[in-house]
N, C-alpha and C positions, 0 to 999 in steps of 0.2 A: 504494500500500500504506500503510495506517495500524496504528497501537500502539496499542492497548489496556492497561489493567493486566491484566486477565485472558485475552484474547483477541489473539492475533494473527491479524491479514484479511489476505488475500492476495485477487489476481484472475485465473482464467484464464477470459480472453473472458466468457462472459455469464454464469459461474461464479462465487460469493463462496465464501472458503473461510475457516472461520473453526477457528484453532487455540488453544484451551484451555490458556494455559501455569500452569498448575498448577491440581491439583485441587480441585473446585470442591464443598465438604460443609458448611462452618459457615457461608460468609460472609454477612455480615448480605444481607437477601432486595433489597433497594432497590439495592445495590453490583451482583449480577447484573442485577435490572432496566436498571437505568443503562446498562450493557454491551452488552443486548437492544437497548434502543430505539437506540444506537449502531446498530448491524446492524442492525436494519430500516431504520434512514434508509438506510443502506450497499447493503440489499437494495432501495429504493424507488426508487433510477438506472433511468433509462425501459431500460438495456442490459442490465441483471442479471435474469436467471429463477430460476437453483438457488442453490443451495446444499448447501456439504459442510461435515459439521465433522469435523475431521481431531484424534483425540485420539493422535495422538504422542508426547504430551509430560505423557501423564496414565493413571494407572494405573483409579481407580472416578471417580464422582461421587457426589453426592447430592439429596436433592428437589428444593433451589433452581435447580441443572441440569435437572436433566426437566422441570421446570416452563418453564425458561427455552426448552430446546430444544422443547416445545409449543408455545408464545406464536410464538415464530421460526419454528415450522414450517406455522402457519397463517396467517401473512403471506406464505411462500413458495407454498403452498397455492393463494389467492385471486390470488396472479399468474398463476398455471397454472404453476408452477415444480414442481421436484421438491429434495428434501433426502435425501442421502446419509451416511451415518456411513464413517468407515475408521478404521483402526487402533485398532479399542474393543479393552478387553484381556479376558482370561476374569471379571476380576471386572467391569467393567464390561459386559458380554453378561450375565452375572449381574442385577445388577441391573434392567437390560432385559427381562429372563424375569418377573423377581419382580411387577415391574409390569405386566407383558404389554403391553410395548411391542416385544419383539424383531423383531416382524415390522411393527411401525409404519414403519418408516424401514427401506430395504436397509444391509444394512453388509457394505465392501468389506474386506478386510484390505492394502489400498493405498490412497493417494491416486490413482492413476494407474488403478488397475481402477475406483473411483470417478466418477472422470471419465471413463472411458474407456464407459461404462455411462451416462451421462450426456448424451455424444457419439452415443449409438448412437441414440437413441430422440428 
C-alpha cells in the first residue's frame, strides 16, 4: 500500500483501489496529472487488471477529476480491466449525469458490492 497526497491505493488481489482523500475541484491540473501517472504505473504490475475508486472520503468533484478518472480509465481499459466507482454521493452521481458519464463506469454504493461484482465476472 502506498500514500498519495490526494489518493490513497490500496490492493485487493488483482484489484487497485484508489481513494480520493479530499475533494478534488480547483487543484492546479498537473498536481492530478502527477497523481494519474502514479496509478497507472500502480495499475501497469503485470498482476493488476481493475480498478475501483472508492470516494468515501469525498462529497463532489470536478473536471480535473473526470478528466483524471478518463485518462485512468483507459489505461484500465486496454488491459482488458474493468473500473468500478462506490461510494459516489448524490452530488457527485450529479455531476456524473451532467456529463453523461453515469453509466460510463458501474457505481457500487460499497466497496465490497464493488468488488464483489468484480469477482463475479
Amino acid at each position: 500500500m502506498s500514500h498519495t497526497k490526494l489518493f490513497r491505493i490500496e490492493r485487493d488481489g488483482d484489484t487497485l483501489i484508489a481513494v480520493p482523500l479530499r475533494t478534488v475541484v480547483s487543484l492546479a491540473e498537473e498536481d492530478v496529472q502527477a497523481e494519474m501517472d502514479n496509478l497507472a504505473q500502480e495499475l501497469a504490475e503485470p498482476d493488476v487488471k481493475n480498478l475501483i475508486i472508492d470516494f468515501e472520503a469525498t462529497e463532489y468533484f470536478g473536471s480535473s477529476m473526470l478528466v483524471a478518472m478518463q485518462s485512468v480509465w483507459r489505461h484500465v481499459y486496454a488491459q482488458r480491466g474493468r473500473m468500478n466507482l462506490c461510494n459516489v454521493s448524490v452530488a457527485a452521481r450529479e455531476i456524473l449525469r451532467l456529463v453523461r458519464l453515469e453509466s460510463h463506469w458501474p457505481i457500487y454504493p460499497t466497496r465490497e458490492e464493488a468488488l464483489k461484482a468484480l469477482r463475479s465476472e
